[in-house]
C-alpha positions in Angstrom: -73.9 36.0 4.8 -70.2 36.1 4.7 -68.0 36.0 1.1 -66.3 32.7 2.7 -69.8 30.8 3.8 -70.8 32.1 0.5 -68.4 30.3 -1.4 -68.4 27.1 1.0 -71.8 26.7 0.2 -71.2 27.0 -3.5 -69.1 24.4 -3.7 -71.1 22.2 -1.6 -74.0 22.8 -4.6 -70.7 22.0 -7.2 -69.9 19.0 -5.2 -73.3 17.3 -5.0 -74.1 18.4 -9.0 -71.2 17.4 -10.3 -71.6 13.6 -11.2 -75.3 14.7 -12.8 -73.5 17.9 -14.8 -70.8 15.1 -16.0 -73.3 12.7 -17.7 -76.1 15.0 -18.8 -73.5 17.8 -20.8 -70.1 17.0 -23.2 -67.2 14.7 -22.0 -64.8 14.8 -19.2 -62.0 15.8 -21.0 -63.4 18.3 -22.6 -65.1 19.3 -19.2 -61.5 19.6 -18.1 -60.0 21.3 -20.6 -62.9 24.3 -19.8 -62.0 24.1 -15.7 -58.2 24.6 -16.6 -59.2 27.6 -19.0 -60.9 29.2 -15.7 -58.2 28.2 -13.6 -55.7 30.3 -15.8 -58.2 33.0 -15.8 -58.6 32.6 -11.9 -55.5 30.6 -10.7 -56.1 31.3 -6.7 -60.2 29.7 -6.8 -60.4 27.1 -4.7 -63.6 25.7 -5.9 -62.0 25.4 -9.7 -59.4 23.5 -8.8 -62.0 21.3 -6.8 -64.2 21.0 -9.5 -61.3 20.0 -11.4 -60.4 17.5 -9.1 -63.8 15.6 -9.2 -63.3 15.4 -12.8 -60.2 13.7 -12.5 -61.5 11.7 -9.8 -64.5 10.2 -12.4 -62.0 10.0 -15.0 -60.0 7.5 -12.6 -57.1 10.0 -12.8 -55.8 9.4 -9.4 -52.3 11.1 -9.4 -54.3 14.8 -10.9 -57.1 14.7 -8.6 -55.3 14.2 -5.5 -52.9 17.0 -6.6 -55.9 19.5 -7.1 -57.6 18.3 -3.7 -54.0 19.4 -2.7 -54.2 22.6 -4.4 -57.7 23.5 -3.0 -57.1 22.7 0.5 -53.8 25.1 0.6 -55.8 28.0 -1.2 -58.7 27.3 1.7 -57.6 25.1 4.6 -61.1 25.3 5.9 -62.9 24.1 2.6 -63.8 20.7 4.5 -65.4 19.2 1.6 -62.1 18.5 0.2 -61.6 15.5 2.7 -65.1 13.7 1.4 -63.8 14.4 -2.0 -60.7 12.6 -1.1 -61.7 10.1 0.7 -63.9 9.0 -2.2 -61.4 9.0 -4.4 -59.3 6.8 -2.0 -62.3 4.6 -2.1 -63.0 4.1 -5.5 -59.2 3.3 -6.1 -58.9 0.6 -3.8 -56.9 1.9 -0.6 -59.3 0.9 1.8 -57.9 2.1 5.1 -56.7 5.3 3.7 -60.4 6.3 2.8 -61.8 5.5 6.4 -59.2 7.4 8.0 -60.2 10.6 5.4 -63.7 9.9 6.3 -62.9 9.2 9.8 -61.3 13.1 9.9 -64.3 14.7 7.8 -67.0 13.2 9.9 -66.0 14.1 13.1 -66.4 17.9 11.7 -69.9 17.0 9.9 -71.1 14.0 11.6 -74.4 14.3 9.9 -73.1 14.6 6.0 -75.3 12.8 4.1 -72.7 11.6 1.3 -70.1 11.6 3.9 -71.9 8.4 6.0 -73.1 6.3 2.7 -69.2 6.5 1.4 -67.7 5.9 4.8 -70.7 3.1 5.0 -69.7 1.2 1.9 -66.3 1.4 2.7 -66.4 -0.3 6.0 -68.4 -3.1 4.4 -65.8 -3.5 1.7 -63.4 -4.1 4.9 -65.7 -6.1 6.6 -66.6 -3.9 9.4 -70.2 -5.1 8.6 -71.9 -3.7 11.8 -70.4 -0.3 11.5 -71.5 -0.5 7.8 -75.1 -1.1 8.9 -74.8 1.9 11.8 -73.8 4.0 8.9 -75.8 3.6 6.4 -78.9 3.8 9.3 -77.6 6.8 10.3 -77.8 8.3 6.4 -81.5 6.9 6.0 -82.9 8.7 9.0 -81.0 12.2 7.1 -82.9 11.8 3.9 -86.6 12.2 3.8 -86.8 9.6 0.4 -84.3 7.8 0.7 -83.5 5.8 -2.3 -84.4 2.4 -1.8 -81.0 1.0 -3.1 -79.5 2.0 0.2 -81.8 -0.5 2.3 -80.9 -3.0 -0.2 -76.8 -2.1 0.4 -77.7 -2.6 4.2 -79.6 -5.6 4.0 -76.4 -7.0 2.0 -74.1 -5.9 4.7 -76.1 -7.7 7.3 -77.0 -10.6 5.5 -73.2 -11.4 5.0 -73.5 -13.1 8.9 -76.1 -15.6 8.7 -77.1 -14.5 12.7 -78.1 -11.4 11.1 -80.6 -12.3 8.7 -83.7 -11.3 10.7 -82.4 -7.9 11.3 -82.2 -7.5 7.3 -85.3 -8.4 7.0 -86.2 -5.7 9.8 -84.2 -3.3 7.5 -86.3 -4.0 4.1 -89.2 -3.8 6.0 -88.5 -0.4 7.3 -87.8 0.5 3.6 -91.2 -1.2 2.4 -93.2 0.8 5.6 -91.6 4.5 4.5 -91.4 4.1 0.7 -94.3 1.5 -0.4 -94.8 -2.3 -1.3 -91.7 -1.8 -3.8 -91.1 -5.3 -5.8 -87.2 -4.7 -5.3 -87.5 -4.3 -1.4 -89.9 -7.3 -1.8 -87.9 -9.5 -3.6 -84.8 -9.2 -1.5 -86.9 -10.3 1.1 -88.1 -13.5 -0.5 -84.6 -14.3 -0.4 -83.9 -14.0 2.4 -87.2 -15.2 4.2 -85.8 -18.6 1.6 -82.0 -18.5 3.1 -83.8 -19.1 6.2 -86.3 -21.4 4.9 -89.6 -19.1 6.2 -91.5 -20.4 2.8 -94.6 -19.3 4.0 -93.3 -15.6 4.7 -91.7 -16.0 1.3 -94.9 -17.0 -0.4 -96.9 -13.7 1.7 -94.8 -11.7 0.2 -95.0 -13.1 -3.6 -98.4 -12.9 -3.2 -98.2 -9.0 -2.3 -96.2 -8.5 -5.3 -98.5 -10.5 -7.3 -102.0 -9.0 -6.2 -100.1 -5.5 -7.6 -98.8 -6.7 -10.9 -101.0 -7.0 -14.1 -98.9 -9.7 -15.5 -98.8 -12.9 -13.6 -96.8 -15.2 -15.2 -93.4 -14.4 -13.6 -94.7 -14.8 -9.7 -96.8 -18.1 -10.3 -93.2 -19.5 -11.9 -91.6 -18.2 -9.1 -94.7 -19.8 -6.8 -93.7 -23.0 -7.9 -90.5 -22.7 -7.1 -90.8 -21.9 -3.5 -93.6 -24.7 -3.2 -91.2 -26.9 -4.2 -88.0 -26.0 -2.4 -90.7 -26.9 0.3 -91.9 -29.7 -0.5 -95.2 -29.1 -1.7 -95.6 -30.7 -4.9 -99.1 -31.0 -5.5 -99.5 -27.1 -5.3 -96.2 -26.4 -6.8 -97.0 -28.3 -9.7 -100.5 -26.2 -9.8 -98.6 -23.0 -9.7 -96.4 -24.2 -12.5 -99.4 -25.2 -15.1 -101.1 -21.9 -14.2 -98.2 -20.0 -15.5 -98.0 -21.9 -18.7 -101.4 -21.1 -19.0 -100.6 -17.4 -18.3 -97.8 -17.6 -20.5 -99.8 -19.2 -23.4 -102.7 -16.3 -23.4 -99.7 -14.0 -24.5 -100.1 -12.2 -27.6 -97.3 -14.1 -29.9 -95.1 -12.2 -30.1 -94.4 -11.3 -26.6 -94.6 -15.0 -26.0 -91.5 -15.6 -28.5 -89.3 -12.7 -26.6 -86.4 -13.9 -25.1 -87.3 -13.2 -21.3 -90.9 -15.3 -21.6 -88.9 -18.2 -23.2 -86.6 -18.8 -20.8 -90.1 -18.3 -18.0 -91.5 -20.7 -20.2 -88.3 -23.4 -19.9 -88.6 -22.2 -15.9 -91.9 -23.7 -16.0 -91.4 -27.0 -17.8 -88.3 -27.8 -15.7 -90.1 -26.9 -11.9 -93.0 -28.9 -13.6 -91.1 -31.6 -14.8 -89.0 -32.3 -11.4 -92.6 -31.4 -9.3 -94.2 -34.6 -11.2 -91.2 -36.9 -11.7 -91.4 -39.9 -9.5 -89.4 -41.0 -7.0 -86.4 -43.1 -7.4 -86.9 -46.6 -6.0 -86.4 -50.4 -6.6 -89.6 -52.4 -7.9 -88.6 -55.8 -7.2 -91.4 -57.6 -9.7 -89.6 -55.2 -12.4 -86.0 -56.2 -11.4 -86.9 -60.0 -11.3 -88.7 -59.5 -15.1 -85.4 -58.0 -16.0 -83.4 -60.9 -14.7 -85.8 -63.6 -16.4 -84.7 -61.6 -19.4 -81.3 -61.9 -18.8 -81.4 -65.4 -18.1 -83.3 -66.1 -21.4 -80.5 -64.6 -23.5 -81.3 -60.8 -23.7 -77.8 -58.2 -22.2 -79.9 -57.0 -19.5 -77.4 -54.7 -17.8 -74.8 -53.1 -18.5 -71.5 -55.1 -17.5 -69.3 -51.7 -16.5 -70.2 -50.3 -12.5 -72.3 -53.4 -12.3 -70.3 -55.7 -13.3 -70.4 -57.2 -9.1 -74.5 -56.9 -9.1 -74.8 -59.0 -12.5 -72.3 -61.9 -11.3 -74.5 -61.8 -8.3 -77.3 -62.5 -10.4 -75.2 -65.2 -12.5 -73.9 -67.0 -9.5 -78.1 -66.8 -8.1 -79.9 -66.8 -10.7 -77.9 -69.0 -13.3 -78.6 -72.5 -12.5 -82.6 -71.6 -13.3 -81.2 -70.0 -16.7 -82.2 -74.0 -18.6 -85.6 -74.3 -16.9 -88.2 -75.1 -19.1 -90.7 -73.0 -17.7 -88.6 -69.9 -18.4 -87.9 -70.6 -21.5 -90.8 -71.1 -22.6 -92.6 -68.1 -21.4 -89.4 -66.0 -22.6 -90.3 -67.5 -26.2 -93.9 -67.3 -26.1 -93.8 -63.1 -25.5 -91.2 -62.6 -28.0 -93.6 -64.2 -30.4 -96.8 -62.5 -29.4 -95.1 -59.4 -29.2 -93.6 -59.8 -32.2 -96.7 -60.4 -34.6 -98.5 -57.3 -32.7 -95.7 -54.8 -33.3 -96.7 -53.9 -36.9 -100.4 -53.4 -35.1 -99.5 -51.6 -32.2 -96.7 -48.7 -34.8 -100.1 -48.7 -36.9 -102.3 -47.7 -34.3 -99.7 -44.8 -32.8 -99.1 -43.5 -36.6 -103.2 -43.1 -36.9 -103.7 -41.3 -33.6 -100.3 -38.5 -34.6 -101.3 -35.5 -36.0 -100.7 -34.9 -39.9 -99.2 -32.0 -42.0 -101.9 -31.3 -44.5 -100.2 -28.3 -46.6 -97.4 -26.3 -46.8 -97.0 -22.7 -48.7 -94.8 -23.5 -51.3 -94.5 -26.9 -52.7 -92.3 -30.0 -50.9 -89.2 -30.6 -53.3 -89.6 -27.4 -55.2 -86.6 -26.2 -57.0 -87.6 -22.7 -58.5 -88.7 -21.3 -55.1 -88.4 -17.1 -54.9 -85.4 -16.7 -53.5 -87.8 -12.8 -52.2 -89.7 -15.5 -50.0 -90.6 -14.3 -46.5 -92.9 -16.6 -44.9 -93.5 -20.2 -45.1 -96.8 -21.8 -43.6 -97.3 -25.0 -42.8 -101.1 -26.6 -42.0 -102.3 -29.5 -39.7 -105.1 -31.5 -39.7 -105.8 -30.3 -35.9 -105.1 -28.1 -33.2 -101.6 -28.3 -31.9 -99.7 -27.6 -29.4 -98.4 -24.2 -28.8 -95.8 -24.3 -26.3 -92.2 -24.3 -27.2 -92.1 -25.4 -31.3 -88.9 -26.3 -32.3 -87.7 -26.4 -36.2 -84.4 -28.3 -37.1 -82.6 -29.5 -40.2 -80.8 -32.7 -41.0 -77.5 -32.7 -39.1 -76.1 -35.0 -41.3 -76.4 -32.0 -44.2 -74.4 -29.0 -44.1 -75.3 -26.1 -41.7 -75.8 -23.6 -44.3 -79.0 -25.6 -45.3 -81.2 -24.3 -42.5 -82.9 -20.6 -43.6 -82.1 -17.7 -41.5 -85.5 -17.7 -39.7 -87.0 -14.4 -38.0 -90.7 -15.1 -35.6 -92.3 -18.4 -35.9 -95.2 -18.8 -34.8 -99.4 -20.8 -34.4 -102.5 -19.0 -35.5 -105.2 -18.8 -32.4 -106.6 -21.9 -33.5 -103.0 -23.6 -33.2 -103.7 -25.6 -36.8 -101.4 -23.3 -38.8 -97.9 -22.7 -38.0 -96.0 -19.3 -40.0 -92.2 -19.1 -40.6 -90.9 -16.0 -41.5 -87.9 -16.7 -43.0 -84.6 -14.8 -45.7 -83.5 -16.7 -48.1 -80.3 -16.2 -50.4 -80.5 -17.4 -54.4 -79.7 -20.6 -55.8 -79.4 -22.1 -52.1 -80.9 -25.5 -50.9 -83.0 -25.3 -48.0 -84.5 -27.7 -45.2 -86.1 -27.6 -42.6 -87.9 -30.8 -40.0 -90.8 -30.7 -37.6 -89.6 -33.3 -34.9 -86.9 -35.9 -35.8 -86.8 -39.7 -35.1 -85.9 -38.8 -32.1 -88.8 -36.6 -30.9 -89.5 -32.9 -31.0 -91.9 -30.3 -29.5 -94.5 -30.6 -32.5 -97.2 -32.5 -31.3 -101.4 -32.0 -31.2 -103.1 -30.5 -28.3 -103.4 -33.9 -26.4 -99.8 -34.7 -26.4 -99.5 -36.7 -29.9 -95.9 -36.3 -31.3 -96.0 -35.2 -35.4 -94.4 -37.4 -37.3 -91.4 -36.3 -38.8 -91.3 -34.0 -41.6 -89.2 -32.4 -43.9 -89.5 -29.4 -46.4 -86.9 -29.2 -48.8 -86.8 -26.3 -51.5 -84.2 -24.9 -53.6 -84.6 -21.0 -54.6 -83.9 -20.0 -58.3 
């Protein structure tokens, strides 16, 4: 082999290594600093001076590596690999057209360079030139044996930009899936498309693929429910919803509290609360109890937007407002309903579930200010999903502890805090408020609310 093939192909290694020998040894500037000691050493090396130039290049020194590509190509006007080099560097600085012209020139001498076609590739799709984008990066798949499967995903992008094209994407991932493996990225950019084009039972195929090779299920059976919805399948998508809160509730505890099975856990709720909500309509025997009401006295609506509905129902209604009958009957609820309300708050307040002990005494005012956990008891099993803890809002904000993990024993009846606490501070916190809360027993009976309040010494 020749001294000059020789040295071509050692800069081709340089070339290719260099972004790996960047990140995995010191910093670019001192990387730098040690080419321009070599170059002093060896001022007429091409290669340095390249080297040098791909430095600059990652150090998004524009002006100093396009002066050293300069440099290299006048020592060695056949070192090729100077116009890749450049016409990256065109790319990542933003002149568009300049690069594909670079590329343009460095192709046509090495139509087959691998890094040549995936930077003239992503530069056409940056201007657009979305079919000539795809062609590229095709023709840099079929050079590598593994490809990595980012590149079908930059394709299926480029093609997916035009609608008409979606299919042939799809074509593209699959291609990707057939030579590398089910891969859940591959897969997943497939689900959205197969949705864009509203294939939900392709979509759902393919979730099911990714599911039958995951351990974990909980993240495909929310995302099961949300396909079945977007298509209209309620029934099953509520299904698919409840057997990921079931998934999600098997967790050990403290997975269940992380951050990412939370927010799957709010996924769920929500799907499962618009799956079940009903639909919006008029019930005319409703709307004429309302406007009884409203005759009898009560501000049934409110006068703003419907201000012209309610003087329909004056101007209609209104001469019956007097009649005996109404009034009567009117009178006659109010009364019945009004001696069972005391009964009926009785009868709720019996069924909620109860606080039966807490850690540290209620009111306290000597608490350990060294107090880590606080644990609170019921009188049943509870639910475990979601538990909120509050304070009174009408207090300062400095009253609620700095809380770490909170969470139910296995038997959902006690409930642990862990919690820091400063000295001489006065603490609260509330299970529910009057308003509701998350605290409630395993049949979906609200606790009562309750409040701990402590000082520490």
């Amino acid at each position: 082999m020749s001294r000059t093939k020789r040295l071509i192909l050692l800069i081709g290694i340089c070339f290719v290594l260099l972004p790996s020998l960047v990140y995995a040894h010191e910093g670019l500037h001192e990387q730098i600093a040690a080419i321009t000691a070599k170059i002093k050493r060896d001022p007429k090396n091409a290669s340095l001076y390249l080297q040098r130039g791909e430095l600059y290049r990652l150090h998004r020194d524009w002006s100093r590596a396009a002066a050293d590509y300069l440099r290299a190509e006048r020592l060695q006007p056949g070192l090729k690999v100077v116009e890749l080099a450049r016409g990256k560097m065109l790319f990542e600085s933003g002149k568009l057209q300049r690069a594909k012209l670079t590329l343009d020139r460095f192709l046509t001498q090495q139509p087959a360079h691998y890094e040549g076609l995936l930077t003239r590739a992503r530069v056409l799709a940056k201007l657009g030139a979305r079919s000539d984008a795809a062609k590229d990066f095709t023709h840099a798949l079929t050079m590598s044996s593994t490809p990595e499967p980012e590149l079908y995903l930059e394709r299926a992008n480029v093609l997916a930009g035009d609608e008409q094209r979606i299919n042939e994407a799809l074509r593209g991932l699959d291609e990707g899936i057939d030579k590398l493996g089910p891969l859940v990225t591959l897969q997943v950019a497939a689900i959205d498309l197969e949705l864009r084009s509203k294939n939900y039972d392709r979509a759902l195929t393919r979730l099911d693929q990714i599911a039958a090779q995951s351990e974990r299920k909980e993240a495909w059976l929310v995302r099961r429910g949300e396909i079945l919805k977007l298509a209209g399948r309620d029934e099953e998508a509520r299904a698919a919803f409840n057997a990921a809160l079931v998934a999600i509730d098997s967790l050990p505890a403290a997975r269940r509290q992380s951050r990412a099975v939370t927010a799957l856990e709010l996924r769920a709720h929500s799907g499962n609360n618009v799956a079940t909500s009903p639909r919006i309509g008029v019930d005319q025997r409703v709307e004429l109890m309302a406007i009884i009401f409203r005759l009898a006295g009560n501000r049934e609506y409110y006068q703003g937007k419907l201000q012209p509905y309610v003087s329909e129902i004056d101007r209609h209604f209104g001469p019956f407002r007097e009649h005996e009958a109404i009034k009567r009957r009117i009178a006659s609820f109010f009364e019945d309903f009004a001696g069972r309300v005391e009964t009926v708050k009785s009868a709720y307040d019996a069924k909620r579930p109860k606080v039966v002990g807490v850690s540290i005494e209620n009111e306290a005012t000597d608490i350990d200010p060294n107090l880590t956990e606080i644990v609170v008891r019921f009188d049943r099993p509870m639910r475990k999903s979601l538990p909120t803890l509050g304070y009174d809002l009408r207090g300062p904000r400095d009253r609620f502890p700095e809380i770490g993990k909170f969470e139910f024993d296995e038997q959902g009846t006690s409930f642990r805090i862990s919690l820091k606490l400063q000295p001489a501070h006065d603490y609260e916190i509330t299970l529910n408020r009057n308003s509701g809360g998350a605290f409630a027993s395993s049949d979906g009976v609200l606790l009562a609310p309750y409040r701990i309040h402590f000082r520490t010494r």
